[in-house]
C-alpha positions in Angstrom: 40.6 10.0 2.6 41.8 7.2 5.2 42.2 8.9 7.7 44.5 11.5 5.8 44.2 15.3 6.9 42.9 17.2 3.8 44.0 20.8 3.7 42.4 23.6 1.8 44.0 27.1 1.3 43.8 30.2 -1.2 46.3 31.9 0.7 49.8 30.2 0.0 51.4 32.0 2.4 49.3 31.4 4.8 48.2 27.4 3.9 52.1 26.9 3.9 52.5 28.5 7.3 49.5 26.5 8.3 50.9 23.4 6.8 54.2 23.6 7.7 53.3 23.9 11.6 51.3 20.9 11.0 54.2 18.9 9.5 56.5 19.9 12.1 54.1 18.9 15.5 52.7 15.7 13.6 55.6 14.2 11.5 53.5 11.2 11.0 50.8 13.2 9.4 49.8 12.7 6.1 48.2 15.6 4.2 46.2 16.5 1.0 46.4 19.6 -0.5 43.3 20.8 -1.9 42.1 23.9 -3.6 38.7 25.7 -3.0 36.8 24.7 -6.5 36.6 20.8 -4.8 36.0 21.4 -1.1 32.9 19.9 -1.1 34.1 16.7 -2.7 35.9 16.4 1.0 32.9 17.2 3.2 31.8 13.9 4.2 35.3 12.2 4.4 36.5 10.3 7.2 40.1 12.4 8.3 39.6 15.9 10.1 39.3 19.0 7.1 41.5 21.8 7.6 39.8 25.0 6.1 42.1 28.1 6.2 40.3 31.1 5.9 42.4 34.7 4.8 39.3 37.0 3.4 35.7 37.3 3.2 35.8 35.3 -0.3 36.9 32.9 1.5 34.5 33.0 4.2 31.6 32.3 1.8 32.5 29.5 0.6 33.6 28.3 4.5 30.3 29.6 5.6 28.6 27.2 2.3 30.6 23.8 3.5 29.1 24.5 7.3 25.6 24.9 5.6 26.1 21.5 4.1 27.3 19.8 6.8 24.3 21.1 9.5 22.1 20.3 6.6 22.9 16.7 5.9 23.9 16.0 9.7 27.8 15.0 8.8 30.0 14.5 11.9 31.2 18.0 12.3 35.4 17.1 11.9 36.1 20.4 10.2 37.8 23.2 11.8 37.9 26.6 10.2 41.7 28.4 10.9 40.9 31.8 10.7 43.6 35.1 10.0 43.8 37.4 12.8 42.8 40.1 10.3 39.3 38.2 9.7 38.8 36.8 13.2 39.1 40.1 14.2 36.2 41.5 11.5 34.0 38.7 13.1 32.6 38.0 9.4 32.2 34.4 10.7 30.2 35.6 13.8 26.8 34.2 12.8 29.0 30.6 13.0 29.0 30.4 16.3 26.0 28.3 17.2 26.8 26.1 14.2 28.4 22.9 14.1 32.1 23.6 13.4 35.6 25.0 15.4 36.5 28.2 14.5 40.4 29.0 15.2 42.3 32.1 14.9 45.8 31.6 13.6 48.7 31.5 14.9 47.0 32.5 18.4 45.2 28.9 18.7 48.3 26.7 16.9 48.1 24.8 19.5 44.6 24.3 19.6 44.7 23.6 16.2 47.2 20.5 16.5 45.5 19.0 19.4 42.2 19.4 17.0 44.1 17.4 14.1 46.1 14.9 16.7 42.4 13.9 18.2 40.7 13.3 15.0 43.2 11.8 13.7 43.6 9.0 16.5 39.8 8.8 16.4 40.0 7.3 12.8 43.5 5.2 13.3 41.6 3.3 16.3 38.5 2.1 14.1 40.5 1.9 11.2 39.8 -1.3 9.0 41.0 -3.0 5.7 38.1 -1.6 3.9 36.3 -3.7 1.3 34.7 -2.3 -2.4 31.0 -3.3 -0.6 32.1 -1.3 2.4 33.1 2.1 0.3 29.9 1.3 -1.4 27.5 0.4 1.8 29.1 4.0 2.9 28.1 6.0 -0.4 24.3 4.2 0.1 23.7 4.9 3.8 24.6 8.6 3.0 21.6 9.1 0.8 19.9 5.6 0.3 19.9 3.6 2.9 17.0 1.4 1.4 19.9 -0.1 -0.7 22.5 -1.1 2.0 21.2 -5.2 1.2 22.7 -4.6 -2.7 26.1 -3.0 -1.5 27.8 -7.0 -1.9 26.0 -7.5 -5.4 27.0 -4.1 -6.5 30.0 -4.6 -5.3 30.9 -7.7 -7.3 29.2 -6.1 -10.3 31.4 -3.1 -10.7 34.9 -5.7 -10.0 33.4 -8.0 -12.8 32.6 -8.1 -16.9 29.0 -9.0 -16.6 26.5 -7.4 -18.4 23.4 -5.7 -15.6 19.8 -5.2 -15.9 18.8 -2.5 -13.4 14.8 -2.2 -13.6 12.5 0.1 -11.6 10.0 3.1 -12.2 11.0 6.4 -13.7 13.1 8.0 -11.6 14.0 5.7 -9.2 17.5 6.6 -9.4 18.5 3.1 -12.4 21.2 6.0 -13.5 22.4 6.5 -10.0 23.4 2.9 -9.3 24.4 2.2 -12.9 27.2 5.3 -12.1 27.8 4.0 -9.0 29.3 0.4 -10.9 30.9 2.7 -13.0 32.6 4.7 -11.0 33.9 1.7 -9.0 34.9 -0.3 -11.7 38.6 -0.4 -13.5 36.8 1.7 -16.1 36.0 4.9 -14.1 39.0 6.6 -16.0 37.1 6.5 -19.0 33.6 7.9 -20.1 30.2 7.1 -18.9 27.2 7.4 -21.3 23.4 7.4 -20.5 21.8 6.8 -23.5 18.2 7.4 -23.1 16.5 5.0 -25.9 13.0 6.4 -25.8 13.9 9.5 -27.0 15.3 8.7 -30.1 13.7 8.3 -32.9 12.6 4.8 -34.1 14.5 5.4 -37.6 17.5 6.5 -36.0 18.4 4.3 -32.9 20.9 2.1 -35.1 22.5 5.4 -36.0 22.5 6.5 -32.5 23.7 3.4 -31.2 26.2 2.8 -34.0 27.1 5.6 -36.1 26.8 6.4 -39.8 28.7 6.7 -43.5 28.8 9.4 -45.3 25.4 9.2 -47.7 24.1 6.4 -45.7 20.8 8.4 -45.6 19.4 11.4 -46.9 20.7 14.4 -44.9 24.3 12.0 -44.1 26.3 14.4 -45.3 29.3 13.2 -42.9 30.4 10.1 -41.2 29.3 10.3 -37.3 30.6 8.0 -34.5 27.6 6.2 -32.8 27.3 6.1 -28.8 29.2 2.7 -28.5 32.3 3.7 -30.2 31.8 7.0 -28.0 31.6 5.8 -24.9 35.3 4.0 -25.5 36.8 1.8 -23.0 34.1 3.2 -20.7 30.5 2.0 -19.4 26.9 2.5 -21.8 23.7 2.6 -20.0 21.0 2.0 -22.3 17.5 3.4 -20.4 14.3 2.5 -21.3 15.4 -0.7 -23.3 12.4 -2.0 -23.4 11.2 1.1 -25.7 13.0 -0.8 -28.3 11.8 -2.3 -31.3 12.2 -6.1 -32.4 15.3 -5.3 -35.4 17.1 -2.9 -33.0 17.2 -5.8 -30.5 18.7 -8.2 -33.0 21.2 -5.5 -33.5 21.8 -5.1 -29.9 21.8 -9.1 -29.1 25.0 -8.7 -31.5 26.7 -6.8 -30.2 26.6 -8.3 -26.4 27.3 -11.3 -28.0 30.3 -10.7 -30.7 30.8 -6.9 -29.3 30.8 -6.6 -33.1 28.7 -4.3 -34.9 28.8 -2.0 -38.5 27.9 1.5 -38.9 24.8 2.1 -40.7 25.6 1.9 -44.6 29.2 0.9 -43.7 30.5 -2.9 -44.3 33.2 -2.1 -41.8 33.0 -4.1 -38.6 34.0 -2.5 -35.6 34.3 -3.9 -32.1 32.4 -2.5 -28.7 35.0 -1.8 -26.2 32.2 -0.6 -23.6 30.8 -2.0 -20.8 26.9 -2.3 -21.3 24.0 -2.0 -18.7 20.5 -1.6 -19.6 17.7 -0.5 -17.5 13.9 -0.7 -18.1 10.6 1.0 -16.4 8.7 -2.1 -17.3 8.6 -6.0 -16.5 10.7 -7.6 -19.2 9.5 -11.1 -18.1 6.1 -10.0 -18.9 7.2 -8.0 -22.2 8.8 -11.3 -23.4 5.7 -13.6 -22.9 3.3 -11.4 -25.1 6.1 -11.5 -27.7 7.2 -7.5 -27.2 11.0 -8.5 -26.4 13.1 -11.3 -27.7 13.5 -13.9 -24.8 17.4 -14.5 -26.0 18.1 -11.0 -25.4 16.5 -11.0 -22.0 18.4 -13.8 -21.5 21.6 -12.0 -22.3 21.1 -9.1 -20.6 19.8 -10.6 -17.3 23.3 -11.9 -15.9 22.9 -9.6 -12.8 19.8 -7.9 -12.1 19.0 -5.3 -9.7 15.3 -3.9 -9.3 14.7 -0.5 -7.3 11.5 -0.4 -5.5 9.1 3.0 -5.6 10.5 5.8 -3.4 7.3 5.7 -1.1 8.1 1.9 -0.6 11.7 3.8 0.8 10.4 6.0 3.2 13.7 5.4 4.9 15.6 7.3 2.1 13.6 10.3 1.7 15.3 12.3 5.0 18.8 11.3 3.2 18.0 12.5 0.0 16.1 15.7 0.6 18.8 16.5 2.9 21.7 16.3 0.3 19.5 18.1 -2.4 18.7 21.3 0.1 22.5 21.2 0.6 23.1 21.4 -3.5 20.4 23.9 -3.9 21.2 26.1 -1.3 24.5 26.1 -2.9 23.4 26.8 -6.2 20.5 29.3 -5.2 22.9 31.2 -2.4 20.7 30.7 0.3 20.9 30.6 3.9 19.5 27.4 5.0 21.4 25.3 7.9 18.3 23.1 8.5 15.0 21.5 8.0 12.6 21.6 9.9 10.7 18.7 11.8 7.2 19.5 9.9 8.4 20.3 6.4 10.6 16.6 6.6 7.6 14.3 7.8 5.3 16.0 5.3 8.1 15.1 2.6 8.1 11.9 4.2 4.3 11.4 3.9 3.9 12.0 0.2 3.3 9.6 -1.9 5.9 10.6 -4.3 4.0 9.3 -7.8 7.3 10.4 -9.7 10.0 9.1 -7.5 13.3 10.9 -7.3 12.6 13.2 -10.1 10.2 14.8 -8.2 11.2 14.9 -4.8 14.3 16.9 -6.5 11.7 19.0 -8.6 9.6 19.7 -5.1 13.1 20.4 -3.0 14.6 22.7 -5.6 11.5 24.7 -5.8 10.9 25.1 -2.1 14.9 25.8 -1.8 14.4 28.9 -4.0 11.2 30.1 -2.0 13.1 29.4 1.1 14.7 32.9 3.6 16.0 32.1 7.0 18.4 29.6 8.4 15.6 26.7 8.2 13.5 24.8 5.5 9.6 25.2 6.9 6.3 23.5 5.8 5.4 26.3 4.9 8.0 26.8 2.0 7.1 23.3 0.2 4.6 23.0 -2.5 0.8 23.2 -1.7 0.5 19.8 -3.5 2.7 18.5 -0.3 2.0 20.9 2.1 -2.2 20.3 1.3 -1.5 16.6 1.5 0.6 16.9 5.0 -2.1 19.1 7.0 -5.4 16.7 5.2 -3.3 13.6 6.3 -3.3 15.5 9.8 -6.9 16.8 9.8 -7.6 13.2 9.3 -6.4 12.0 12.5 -8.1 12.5 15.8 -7.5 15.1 18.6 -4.5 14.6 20.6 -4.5 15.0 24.7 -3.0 18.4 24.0 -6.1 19.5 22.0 -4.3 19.9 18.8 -4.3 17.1 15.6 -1.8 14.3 15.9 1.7 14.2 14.9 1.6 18.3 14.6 2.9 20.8 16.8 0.9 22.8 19.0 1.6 26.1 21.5 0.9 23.3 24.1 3.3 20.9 22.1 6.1 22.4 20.8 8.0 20.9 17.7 10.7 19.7 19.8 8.6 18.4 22.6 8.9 14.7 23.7 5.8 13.7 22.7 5.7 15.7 19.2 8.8 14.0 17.9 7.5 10.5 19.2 4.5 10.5 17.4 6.5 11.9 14.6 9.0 8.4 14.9 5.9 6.5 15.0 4.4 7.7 12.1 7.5 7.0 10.0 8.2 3.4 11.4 3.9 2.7 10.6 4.4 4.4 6.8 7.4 2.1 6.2 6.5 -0.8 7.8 3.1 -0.7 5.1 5.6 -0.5 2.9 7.7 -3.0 3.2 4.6 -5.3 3.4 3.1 -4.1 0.3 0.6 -2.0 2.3 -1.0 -5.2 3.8 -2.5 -4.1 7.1 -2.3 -7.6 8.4 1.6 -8.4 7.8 2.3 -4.7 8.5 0.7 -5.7 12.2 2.6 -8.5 12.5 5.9 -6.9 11.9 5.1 -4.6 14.0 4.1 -6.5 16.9 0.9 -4.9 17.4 -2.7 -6.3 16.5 -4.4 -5.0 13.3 -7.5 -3.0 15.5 -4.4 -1.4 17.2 -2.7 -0.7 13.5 -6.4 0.7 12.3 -6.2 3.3 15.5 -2.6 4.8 14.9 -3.5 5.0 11.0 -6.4 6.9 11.6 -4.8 8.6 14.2 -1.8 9.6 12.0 -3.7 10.6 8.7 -2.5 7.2 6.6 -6.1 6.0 6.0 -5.5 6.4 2.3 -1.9 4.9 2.0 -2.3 2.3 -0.5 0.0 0.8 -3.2 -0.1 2.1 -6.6 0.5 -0.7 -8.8 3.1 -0.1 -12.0 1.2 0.2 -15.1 1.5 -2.4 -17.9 1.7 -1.9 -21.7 
């Protein structure tokens, strides 16, 4: 938003009222009009949000954007403007505790500008010619701060014509960053298309990929536009390229290199006017040497690579993530969740998440729906990760509070000092073994501590078992 005010009102008498105070008291203002349907595309922008509430419709989906910001920890600049008529119901009531300032119009106008006017300045004072690898580092440190290093080469991908190779496990999020070049590329106006290449048929990828004549097989009973003449002036992520047989990557080696190609039984050449990033779960380097993928197509396609590590190598960017997914599912499932709670997060944290994303969003979308109350609790997740978070902590020793390390106790409340420090420690142990590829010995060192002192806090802390599990090769 730089810095901009964005308004949102039903009510157009009373947004214009709203809004034409605002002009009048801060003539330097600039302000966005937006409607309801995108309010939470403005949640986590930097300007102050001006929500102006007229009826208890209204108030649901104000009471929905406060969920999401106490959920994902945003800095609260939102202010909800209340009518007199619905301050005076008190439907907002149970906001009061919550991260947000509630305002009754046109009592608190004043209140209301001074709100705006400090925000505002806030934002004007650390204001900054922003770069691309800025907008992106922000959009990474908001759910994956793992990634922040790749924000510059991301960042001069998206601005340039260079074919990508994004590789990484299944569900490691390969779609997610491909989008992300996308979206800040000169083609974001145009489509993006995930195509995913093991699912298709062996017989029928060149069809897929290319498109058909009329009779150009049995059952062609029409002419059919393949995926690259679909996807337009837009972007084409190819998944699971390595799925791919030897022919369709002649075909494909074509067309990065001519951006020429015919549909099948057509002698009509037709030109690719898409941008192309592939992705692969497996080692192409190692498909190439025992002869499984042509080493001039690796070539091709390896201008700019980018490899995304295992999600429990990223313990970092599990709190982001399952953070943003209660916010959508709460959403979706009309719950009323404002929070997470200490236990539930550092038994997400301490799973060792053998499907990566995909299941962390499978596992938060099914404790979501299980959830009542204000607050995501251990007790809501899974037993696959709620059995794996108490034997991690049976497996520690006793704490000097009598109960098992890392957990709370009636003697050691969650939010006690020493709860939420073993807690810290825990996390900066797990990811520290990760980031040294579960090496005790280098995990020590980067830690400052000796490996008998490492041995102790693992055992105290349940990670006795963390080891690395090594991507399978075909």
């Amino acid at each position: 938003m730089s810095g901009n005010l964005v308004l949102i009102a039903r009510d157009p008498q009373l947004g214009s009222t709203v809004l034409a105070q605002l002009k009048k008291s801060l003539p330097q203002l600039a302000v966005a009009q937006r409607s309801f349907e995108t309010i939470s595309e403005h949640v986590s922008g930097d300007g102050p949000l001006v929500v102006v509430i007229a009826s208890p419709s209204d108030a649901e989906q104000a009471v929905r954007l406060v969920q999401e910001i106490s959920i994902r920890k945003l800095p609260p600049s939102l202010v909800l403007v209340e009518s007199k008529e619905l301050a005076g119901s008190d439907v907002l009531g149970h906001l009061r505790s919550r991260p947000v300032q509630r305002l009754c119009w046109p009592d608190e106008a004043d209140a209301l500008m001074a709100f705006v006017r400090d925000h505002t300045q806030q934002h004007l004072s650390r204001s900054a010619p922003v770069s691309l690898s800025d907008t992106i580092a922000g959009q990474l440190l908001a759910f994956t701060p793992s990634l922040l290093p790749l924000a510059e080469r991301l960042a001069l991908a998206a601005e340039h014509e260079v074919t990508v190779l994004i590789t990484g496990e299944t569900g490691t999020g390969k779609t997610y960053l491909a989008r992300m070049m996308h979206d800040h590329s000169p083609r974001k106006p145009h489509p993006f298309l995930a195509v995913p290449c093991g699912a298709l048929p062996s017989n029928l990828i060149e069809s897929a990929f290319f498109g058909h004549a009329k009779g150009a097989f049995t059952g062609a009973d029409r002419a059919k536009e393949g995926k690259f003449e679909a996807a337009g002036q837009g972007t084409i992520l190819l998944d699971e390229i390595d799925t791919l047989g030897l022919e369709q990557q002649a075909a494909l080696l074509r067309v990065i290199e001519t951006s020429e190609y015919e549909p099948v039984g057509s002698n009509e050449t037709r030109r690719c006017l898409a941008r192309i990033i592939v992705a692969s779960n497996w080692n192409l380097e190692e498909a190439v040497e025992e002869g499984r993928f042509r080493r001039d197509l690796y070539y091709r396609l390896n201008v700019m690579s980018f490899h995304l590590p295992r999600l429990r190598e990223r313990v970092q960017d599990i709190a982001p993530l399952v953070r943003g997914l209660v916010s959508r599912y709460n959403a979706k499932f009309h719950k009323e969740l404002f929070d997470i709670s200490p236990e539930a997060l550092a038994a997400l944290e301490g799973f060792a998440w053998p499907g990566n994303i995909r299941q962390l969003e499978n596992v938060v979308q099914q404790s979501v729906l299980v959830a009542s109350g204000p607050t995501l609790l251990l007790q809501h997740l899974p037993p696959t990760v709620r059995d794996q978070a108490l034997e991690d902590t049976s497996g520690g020793s006793a704490n000097v509070t009598g109960g098992s390390a890392g957990r709370p106790t009636a003697l050691e409340p969650a939010d006690s000092l020493l709860h939420n420090r073993e807690q810290l420690e825990r996390s900066v142990i797990q990811r520290a073994l990760a980031n040294n590829g579960y090496s005790r010995a280098r995990a020590a060192h980067a830690l400052g501590i000796s490996r008998v002192t490492l041995y102790k806090k693992m055992k105290k802390y349940g990670l006795m078992s963390t080891s690395p599990r090594h991507v399978p090769v075909r």
